[in-house]
C-alpha angles and dihedrals in degrees: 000000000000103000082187091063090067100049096090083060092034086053095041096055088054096050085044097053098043096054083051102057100029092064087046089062090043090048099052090036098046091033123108115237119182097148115190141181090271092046091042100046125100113266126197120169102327095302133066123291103267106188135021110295076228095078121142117246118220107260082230092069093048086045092054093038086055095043093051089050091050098046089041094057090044093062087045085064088063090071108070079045103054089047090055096038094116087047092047104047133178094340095043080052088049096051094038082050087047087053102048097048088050079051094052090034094065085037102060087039089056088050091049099044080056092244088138103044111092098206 
């Protein structure tokens, strides 16, 4: 392993960090702060905070929330795909078909089940 081959990274994650931190420290020491009650009040949505920030959500909303992440970063996985589609050929398109049908498949299941119906 050529540990000289990584000091461009290496060289790049230290500038990085100083100039980060760096203009956080000049931020908070040249930054005005003159913090108030208005300032320092709770805002939620242009009027005043009604109920506990501790509410319960509905399961319903997580379970939707999840569902759209897992379904989202399947499609993601279409991409690398489509670009190599020439390089991968007829077997690259079966197992792409297999996986889509798994995709529509859970999907149908979870529209069935009612996970996406709000009432």
């Amino acid at each position: 392993m050529n540990i000289e081959s990584y000091l461009p990274v290496l060289l790049f994650i230290i500038v990085g960090s100083v100039i980060g931190f760096a203009l956080m420290f000049l931020g908070s020491v040249l930054g005005p702060s003159r913090p108030d009650s208005e300032k320092l009040s709770p805002y939620e949505c242009g009027f005043e905070a009604f109920e506990d920030a501790r509410m319960k959500f509905d399961v319903r909303y997580y379970l939707v929330a999840i569902l759209f992440i897992l379904f989202d970063l399947e499609i993601a996985f279409l991409f690398p795909w489509a670009m190599a589609n020439a390089q991968v050929g007829l077997l690259g398109f079966g197992t792409v078909a297999v996986f889509l049908a798994v995709l529509v498949v859970g999907f149908i299941y979870e529209w069935k089940k009612g996970a996406l119906d709000w009432e």
